[in-house]
Chimera marker file (.cmm) of the C-alpha trace (Angstrom):
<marker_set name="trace">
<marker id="1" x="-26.187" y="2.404" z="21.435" r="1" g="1" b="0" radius="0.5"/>
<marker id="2" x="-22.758" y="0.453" z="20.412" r="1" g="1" b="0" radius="0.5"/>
<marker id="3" x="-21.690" y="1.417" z="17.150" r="1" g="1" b="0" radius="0.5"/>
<marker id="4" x="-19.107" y="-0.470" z="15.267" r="1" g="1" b="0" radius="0.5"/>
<marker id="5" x="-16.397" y="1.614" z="13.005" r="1" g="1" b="0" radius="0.5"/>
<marker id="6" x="-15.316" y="0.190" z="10.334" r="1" g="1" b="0" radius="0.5"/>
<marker id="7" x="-12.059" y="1.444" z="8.296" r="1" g="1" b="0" radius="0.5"/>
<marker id="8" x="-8.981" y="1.037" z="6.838" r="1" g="1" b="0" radius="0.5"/>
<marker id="9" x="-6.062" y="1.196" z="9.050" r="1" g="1" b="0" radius="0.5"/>
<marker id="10" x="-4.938" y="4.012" z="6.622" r="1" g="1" b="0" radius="0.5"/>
<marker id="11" x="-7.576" y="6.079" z="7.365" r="1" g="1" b="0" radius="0.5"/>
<marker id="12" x="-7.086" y="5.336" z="11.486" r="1" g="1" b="0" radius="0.5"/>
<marker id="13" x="-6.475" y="9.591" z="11.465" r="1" g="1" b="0" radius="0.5"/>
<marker id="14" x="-10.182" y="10.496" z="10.172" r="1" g="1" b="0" radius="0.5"/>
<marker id="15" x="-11.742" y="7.303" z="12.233" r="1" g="1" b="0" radius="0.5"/>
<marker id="16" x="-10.388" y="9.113" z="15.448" r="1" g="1" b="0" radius="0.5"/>
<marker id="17" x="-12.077" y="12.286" z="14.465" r="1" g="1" b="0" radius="0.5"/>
<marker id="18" x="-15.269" y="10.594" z="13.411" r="1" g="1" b="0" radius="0.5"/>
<marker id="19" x="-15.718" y="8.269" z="16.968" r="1" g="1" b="0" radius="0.5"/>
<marker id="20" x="-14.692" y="11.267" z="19.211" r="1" g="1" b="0" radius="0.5"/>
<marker id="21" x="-17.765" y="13.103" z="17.244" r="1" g="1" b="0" radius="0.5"/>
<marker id="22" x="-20.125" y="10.377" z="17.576" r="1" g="1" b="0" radius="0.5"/>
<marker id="23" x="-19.250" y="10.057" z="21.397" r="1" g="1" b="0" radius="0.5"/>
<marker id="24" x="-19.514" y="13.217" z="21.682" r="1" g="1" b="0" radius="0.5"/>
<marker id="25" x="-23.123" y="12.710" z="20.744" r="1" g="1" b="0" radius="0.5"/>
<marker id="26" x="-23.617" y="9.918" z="23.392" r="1" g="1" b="0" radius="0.5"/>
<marker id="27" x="-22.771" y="6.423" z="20.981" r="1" g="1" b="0" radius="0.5"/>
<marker id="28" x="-20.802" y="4.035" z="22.289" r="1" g="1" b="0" radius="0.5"/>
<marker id="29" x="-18.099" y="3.582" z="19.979" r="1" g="1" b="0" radius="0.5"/>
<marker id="30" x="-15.683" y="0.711" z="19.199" r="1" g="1" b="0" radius="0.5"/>
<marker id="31" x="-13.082" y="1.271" z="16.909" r="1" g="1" b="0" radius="0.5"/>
<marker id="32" x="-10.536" y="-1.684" z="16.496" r="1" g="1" b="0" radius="0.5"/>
<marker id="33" x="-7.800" y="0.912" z="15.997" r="1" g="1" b="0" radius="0.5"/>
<marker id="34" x="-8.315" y="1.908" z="19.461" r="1" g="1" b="0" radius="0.5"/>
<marker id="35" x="-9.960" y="-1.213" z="20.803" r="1" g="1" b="0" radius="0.5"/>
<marker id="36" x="-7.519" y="-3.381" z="19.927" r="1" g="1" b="0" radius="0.5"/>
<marker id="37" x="-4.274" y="-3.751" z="21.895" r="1" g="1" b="0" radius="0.5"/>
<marker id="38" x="-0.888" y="-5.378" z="20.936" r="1" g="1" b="0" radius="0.5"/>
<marker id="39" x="-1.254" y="-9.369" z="21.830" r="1" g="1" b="0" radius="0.5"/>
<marker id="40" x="-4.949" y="-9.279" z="22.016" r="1" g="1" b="0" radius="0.5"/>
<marker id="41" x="-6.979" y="-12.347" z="19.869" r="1" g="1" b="0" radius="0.5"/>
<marker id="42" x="-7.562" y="-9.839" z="17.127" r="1" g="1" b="0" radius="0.5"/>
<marker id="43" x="-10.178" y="-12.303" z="15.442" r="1" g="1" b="0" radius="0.5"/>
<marker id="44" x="-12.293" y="-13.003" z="19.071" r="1" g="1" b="0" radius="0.5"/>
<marker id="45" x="-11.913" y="-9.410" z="20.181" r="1" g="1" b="0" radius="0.5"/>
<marker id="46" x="-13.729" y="-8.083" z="16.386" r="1" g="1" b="0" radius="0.5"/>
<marker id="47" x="-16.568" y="-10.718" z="16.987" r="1" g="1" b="0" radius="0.5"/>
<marker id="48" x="-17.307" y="-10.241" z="20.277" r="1" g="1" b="0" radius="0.5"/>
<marker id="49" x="-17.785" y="-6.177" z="19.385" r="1" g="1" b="0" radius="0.5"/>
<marker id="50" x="-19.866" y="-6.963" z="16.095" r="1" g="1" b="0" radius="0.5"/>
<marker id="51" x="-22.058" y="-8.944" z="18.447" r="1" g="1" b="0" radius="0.5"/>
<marker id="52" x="-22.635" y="-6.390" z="20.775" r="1" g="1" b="0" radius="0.5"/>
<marker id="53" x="-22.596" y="-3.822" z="18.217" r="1" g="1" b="0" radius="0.5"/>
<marker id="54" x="-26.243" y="-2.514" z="17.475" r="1" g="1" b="0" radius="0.5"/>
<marker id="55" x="-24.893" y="-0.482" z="14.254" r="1" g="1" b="0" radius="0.5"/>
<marker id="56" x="-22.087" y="-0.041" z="12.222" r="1" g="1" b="0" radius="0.5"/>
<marker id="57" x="-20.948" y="2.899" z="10.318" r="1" g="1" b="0" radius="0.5"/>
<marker id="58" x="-17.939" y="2.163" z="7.475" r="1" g="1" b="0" radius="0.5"/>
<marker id="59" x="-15.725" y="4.896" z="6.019" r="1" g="1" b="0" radius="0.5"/>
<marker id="60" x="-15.891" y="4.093" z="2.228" r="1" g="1" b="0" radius="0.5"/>
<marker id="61" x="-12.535" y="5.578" z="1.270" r="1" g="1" b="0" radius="0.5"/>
<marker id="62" x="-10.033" y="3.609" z="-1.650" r="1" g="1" b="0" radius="0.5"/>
<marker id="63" x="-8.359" y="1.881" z="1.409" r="1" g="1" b="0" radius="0.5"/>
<marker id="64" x="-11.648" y="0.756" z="2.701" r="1" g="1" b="0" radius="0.5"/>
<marker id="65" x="-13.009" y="-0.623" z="-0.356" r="1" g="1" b="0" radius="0.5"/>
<marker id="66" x="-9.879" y="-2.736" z="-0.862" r="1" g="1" b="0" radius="0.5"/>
<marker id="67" x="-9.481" y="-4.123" z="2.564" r="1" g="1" b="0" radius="0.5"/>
<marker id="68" x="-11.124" y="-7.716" z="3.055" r="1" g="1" b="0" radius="0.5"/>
<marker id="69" x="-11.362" y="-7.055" z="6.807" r="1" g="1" b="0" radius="0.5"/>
<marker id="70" x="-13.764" y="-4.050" z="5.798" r="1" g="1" b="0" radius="0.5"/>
<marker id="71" x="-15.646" y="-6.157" z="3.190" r="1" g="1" b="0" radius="0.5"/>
<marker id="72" x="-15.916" y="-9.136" z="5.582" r="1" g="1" b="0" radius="0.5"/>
<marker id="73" x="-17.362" y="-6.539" z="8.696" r="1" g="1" b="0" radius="0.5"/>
<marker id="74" x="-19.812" y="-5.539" z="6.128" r="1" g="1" b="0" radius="0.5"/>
<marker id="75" x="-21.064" y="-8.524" z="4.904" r="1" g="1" b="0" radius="0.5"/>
<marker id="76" x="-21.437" y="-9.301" z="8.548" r="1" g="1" b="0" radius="0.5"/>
<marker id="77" x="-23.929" y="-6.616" z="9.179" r="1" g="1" b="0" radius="0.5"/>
<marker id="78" x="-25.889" y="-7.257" z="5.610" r="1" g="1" b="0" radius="0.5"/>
<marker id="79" x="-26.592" y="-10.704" z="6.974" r="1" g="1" b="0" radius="0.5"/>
<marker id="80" x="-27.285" y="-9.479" z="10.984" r="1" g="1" b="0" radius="0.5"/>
<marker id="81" x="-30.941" y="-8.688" z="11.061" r="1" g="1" b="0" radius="0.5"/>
<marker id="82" x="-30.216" y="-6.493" z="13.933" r="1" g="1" b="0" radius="0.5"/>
<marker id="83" x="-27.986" y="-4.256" z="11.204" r="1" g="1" b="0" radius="0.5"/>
<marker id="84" x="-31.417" y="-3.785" z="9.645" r="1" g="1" b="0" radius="0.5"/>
<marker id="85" x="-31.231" y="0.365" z="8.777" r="1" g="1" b="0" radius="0.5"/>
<marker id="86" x="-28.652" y="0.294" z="10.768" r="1" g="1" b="0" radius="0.5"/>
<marker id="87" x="-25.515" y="0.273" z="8.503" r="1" g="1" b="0" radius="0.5"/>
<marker id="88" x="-24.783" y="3.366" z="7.887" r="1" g="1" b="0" radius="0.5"/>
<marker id="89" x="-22.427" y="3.989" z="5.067" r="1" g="1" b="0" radius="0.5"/>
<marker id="90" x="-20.090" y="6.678" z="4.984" r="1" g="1" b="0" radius="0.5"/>
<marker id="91" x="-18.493" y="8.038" z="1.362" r="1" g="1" b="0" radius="0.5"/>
<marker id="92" x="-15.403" y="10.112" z="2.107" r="1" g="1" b="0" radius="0.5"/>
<marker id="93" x="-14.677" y="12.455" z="-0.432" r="1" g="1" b="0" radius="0.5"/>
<marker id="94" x="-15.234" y="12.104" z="-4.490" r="1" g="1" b="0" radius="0.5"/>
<marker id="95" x="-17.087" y="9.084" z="-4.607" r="1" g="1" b="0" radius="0.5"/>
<marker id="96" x="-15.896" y="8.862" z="-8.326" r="1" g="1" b="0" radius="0.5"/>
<marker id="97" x="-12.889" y="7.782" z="-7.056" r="1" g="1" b="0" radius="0.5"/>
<marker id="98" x="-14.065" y="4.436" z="-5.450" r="1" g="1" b="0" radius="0.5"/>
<marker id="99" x="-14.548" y="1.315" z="-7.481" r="1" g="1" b="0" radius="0.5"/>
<marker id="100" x="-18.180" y="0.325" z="-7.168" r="1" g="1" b="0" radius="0.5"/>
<marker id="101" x="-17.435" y="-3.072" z="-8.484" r="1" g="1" b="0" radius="0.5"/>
<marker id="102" x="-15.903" y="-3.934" z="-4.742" r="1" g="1" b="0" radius="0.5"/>
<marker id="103" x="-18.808" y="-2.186" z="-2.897" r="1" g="1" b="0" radius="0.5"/>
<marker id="104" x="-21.593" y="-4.602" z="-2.307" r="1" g="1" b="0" radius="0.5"/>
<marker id="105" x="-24.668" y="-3.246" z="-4.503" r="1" g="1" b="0" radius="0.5"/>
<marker id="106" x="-27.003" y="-3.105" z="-1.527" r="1" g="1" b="0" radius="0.5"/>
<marker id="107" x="-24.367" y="-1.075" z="0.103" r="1" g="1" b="0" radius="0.5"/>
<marker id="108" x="-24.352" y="1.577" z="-2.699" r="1" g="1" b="0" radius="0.5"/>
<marker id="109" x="-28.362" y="2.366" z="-2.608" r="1" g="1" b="0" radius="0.5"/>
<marker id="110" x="-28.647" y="2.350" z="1.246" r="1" g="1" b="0" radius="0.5"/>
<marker id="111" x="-29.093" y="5.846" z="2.674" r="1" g="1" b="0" radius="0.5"/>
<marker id="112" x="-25.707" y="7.110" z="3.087" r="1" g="1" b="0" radius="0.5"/>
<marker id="113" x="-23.641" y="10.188" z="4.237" r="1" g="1" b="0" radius="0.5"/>
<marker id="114" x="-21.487" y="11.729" z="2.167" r="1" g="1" b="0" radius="0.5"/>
<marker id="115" x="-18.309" y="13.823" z="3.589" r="1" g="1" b="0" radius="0.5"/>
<marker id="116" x="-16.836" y="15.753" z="1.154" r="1" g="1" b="0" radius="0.5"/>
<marker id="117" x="-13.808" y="16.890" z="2.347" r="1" g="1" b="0" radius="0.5"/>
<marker id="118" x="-12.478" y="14.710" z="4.962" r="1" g="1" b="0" radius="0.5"/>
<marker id="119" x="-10.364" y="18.063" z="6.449" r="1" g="1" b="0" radius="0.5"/>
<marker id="120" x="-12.968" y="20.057" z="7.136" r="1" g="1" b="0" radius="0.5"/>
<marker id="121" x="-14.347" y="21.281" z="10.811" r="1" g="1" b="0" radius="0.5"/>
<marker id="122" x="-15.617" y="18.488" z="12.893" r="1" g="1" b="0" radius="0.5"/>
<marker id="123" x="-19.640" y="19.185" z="12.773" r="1" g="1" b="0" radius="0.5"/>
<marker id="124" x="-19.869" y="17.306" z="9.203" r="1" g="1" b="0" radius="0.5"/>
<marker id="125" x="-19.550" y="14.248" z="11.539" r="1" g="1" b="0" radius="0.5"/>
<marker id="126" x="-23.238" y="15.309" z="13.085" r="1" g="1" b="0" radius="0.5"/>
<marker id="127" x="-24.480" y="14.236" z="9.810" r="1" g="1" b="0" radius="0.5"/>
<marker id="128" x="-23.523" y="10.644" z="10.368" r="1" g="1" b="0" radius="0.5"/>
<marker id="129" x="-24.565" y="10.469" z="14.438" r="1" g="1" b="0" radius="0.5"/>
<marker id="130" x="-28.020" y="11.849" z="12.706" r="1" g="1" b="0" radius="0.5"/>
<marker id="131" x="-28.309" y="8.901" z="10.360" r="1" g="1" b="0" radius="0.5"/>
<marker id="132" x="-27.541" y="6.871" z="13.392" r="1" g="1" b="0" radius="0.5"/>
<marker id="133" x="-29.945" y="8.329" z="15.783" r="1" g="1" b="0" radius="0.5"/>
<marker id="134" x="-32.683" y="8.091" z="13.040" r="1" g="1" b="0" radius="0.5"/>
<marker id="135" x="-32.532" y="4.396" z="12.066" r="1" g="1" b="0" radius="0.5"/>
<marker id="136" x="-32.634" y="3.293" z="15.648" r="1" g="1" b="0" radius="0.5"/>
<link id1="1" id2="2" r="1" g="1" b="0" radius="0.2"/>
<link id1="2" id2="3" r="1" g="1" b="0" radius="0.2"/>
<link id1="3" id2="4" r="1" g="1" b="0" radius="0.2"/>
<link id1="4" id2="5" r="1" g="1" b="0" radius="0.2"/>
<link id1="5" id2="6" r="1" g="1" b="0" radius="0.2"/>
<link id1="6" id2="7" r="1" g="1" b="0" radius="0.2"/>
<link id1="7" id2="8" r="1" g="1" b="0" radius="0.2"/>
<link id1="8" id2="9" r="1" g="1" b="0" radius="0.2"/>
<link id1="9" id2="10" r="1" g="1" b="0" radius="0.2"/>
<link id1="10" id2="11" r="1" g="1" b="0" radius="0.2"/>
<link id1="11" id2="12" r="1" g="1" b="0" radius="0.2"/>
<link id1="12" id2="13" r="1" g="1" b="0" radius="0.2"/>
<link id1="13" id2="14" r="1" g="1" b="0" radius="0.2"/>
<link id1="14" id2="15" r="1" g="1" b="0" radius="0.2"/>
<link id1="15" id2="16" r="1" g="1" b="0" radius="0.2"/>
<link id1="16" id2="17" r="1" g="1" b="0" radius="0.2"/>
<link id1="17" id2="18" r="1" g="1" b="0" radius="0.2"/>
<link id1="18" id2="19" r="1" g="1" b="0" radius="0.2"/>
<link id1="19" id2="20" r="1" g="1" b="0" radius="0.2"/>
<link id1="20" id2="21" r="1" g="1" b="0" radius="0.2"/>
<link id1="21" id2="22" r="1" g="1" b="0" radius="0.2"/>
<link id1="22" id2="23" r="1" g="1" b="0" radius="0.2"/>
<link id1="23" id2="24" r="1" g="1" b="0" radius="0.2"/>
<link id1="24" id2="25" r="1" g="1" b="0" radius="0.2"/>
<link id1="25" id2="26" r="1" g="1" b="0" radius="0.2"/>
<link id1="26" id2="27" r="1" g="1" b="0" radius="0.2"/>
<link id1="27" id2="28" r="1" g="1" b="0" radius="0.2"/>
<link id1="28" id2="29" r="1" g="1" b="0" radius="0.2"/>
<link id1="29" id2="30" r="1" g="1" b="0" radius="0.2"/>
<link id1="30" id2="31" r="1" g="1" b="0" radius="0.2"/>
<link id1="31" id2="32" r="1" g="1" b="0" radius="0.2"/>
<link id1="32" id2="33" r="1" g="1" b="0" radius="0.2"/>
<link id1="33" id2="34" r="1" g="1" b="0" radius="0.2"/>
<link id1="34" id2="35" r="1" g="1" b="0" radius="0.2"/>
<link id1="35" id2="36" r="1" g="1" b="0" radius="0.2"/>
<link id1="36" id2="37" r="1" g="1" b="0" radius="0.2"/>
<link id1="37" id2="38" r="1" g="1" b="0" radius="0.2"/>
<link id1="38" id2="39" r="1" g="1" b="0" radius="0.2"/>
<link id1="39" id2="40" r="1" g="1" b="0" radius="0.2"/>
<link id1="40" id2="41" r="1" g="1" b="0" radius="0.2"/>
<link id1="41" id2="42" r="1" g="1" b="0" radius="0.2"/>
<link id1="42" id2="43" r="1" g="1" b="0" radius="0.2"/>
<link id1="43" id2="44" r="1" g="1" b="0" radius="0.2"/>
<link id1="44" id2="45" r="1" g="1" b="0" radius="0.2"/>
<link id1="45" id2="46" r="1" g="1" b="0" radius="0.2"/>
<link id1="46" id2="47" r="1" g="1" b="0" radius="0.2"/>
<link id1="47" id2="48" r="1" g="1" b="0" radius="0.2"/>
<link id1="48" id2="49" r="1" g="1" b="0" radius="0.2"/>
<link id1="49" id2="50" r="1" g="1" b="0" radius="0.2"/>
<link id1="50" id2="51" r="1" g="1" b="0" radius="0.2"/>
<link id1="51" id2="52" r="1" g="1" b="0" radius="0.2"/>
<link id1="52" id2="53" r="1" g="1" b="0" radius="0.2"/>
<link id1="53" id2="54" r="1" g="1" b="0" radius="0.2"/>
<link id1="54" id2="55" r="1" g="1" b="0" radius="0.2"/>
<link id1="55" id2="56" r="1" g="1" b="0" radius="0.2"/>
<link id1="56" id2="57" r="1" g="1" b="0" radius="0.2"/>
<link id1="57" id2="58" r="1" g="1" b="0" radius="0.2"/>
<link id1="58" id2="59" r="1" g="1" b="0" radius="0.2"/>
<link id1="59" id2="60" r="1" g="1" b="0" radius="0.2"/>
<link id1="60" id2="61" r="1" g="1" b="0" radius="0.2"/>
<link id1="61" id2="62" r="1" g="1" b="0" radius="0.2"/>
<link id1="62" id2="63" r="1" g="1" b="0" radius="0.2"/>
<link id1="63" id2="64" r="1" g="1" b="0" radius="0.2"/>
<link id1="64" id2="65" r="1" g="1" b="0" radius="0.2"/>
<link id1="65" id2="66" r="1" g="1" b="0" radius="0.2"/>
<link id1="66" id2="67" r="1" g="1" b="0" radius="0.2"/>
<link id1="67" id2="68" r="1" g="1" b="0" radius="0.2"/>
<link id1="68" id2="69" r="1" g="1" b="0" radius="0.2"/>
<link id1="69" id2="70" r="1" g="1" b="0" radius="0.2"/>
<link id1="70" id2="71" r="1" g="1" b="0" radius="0.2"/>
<link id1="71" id2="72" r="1" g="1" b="0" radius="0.2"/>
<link id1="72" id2="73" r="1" g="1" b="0" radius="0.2"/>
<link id1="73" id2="74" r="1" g="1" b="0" radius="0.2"/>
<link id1="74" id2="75" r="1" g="1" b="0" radius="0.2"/>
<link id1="75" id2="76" r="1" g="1" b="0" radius="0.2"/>
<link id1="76" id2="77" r="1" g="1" b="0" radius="0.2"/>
<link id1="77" id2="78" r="1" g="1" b="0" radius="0.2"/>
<link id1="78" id2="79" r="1" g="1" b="0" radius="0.2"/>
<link id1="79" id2="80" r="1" g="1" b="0" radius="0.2"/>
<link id1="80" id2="81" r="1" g="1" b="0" radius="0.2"/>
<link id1="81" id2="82" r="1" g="1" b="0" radius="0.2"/>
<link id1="82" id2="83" r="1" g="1" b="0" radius="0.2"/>
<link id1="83" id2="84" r="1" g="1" b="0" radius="0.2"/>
<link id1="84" id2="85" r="1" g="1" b="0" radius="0.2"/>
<link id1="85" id2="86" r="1" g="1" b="0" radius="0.2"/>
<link id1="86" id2="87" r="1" g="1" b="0" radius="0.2"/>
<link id1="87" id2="88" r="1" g="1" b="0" radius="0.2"/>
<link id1="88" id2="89" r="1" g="1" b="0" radius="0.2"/>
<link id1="89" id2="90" r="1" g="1" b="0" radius="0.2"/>
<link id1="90" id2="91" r="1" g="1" b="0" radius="0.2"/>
<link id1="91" id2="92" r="1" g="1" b="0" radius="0.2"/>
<link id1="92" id2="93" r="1" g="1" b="0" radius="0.2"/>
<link id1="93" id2="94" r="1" g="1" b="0" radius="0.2"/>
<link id1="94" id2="95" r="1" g="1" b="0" radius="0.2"/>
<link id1="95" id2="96" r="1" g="1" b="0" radius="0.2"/>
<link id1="96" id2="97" r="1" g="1" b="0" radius="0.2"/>
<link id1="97" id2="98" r="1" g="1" b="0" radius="0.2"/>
<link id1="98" id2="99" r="1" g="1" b="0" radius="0.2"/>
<link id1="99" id2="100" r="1" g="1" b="0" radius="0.2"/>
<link id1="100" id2="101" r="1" g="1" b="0" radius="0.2"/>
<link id1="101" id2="102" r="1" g="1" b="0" radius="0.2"/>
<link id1="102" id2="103" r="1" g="1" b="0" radius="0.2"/>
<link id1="103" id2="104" r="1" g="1" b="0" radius="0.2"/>
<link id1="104" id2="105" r="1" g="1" b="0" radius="0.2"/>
<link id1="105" id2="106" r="1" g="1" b="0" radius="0.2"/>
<link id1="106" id2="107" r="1" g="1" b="0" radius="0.2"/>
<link id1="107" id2="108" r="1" g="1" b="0" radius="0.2"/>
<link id1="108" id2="109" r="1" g="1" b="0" radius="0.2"/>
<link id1="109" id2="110" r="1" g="1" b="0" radius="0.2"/>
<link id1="110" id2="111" r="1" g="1" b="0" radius="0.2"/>
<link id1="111" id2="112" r="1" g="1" b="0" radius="0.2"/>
<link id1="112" id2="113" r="1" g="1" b="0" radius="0.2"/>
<link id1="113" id2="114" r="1" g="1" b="0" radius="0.2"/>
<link id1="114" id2="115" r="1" g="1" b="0" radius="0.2"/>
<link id1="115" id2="116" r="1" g="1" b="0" radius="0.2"/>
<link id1="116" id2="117" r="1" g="1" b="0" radius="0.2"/>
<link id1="117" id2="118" r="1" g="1" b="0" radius="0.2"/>
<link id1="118" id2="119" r="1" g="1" b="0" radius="0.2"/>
<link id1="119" id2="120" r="1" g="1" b="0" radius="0.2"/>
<link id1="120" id2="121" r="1" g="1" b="0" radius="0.2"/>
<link id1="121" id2="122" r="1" g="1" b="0" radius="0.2"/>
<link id1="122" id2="123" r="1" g="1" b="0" radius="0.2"/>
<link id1="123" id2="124" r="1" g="1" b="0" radius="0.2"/>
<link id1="124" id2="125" r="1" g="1" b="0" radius="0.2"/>
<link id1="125" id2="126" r="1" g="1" b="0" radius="0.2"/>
<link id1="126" id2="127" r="1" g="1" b="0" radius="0.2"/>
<link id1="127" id2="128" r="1" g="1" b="0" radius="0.2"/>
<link id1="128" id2="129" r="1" g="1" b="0" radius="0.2"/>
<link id1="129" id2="130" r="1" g="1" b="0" radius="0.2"/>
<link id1="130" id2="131" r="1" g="1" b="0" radius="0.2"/>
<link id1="131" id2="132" r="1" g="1" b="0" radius="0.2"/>
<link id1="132" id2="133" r="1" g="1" b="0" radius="0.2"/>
<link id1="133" id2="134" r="1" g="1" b="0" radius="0.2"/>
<link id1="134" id2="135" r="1" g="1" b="0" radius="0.2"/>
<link id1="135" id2="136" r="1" g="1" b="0" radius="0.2"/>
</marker_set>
């Protein structure tokens, strides 16, 4: 399955560690960080992989919930029936700390994960190629 990662550019560091986990279980991952090369159409490249993405996972961080390329990727997948069950949301760290007013309100009851501590060993990131595996 192709999964979509969306994130802040800021938070490009934890994005690595969470696509190398969910490859790891046998997604397909595209991460624009990585997918996206100097000179490349950055607009065509991001809609050609939402439309051959099958799910998307977002990193809710304070970065992410200020970006507008986040908020646009999500809308995207709101409005994709294919998304159906398949967003998976991702809150990264105190979720007190993000402003719910810019997270869309469907976004905030979906079944999420939760990662508490960003730092922490690797195999929290199971938790989110789980949620994955579950809603497809």
């Amino acid at each position: 399955m192709k999964v979509f990662l969306s994130h802040s550019h800021t938070d490009a560091p934890l994005a690595t560690r969470v696509s190398e986990a969910l490859q790891r279980k046998g997604l397909d991952v595209w991460d624009p960080d990585v997918d996206l090369l100097p000179g490349d159409n950055w607009a065509a490249k991001v809609a050609r992989a939402l439309e051959e993405s099958q799910a998307m996972v977002v990193l809710l961080t304070p970065a992410a919930v200020n970006s507008s390329h986040v908020k646009r990727e999500m809308e995207y997948a709101l409005g994709e029936k294919r998304f159906s069950n398949r967003l998976i949301p991702v809150f990264v760290g105190d979720r007190a700390r993000l402003s719910t007013h810019d997270i869309p309100w469907i976004v905030r009851r979906m079944p999420s994960v939760e990662l508490d501590d960003p730092g922490t060993e690797d195999t929290q990131f199971d938790r989110i190629a789980d949620a994955i595996q579950v809603a497809a």
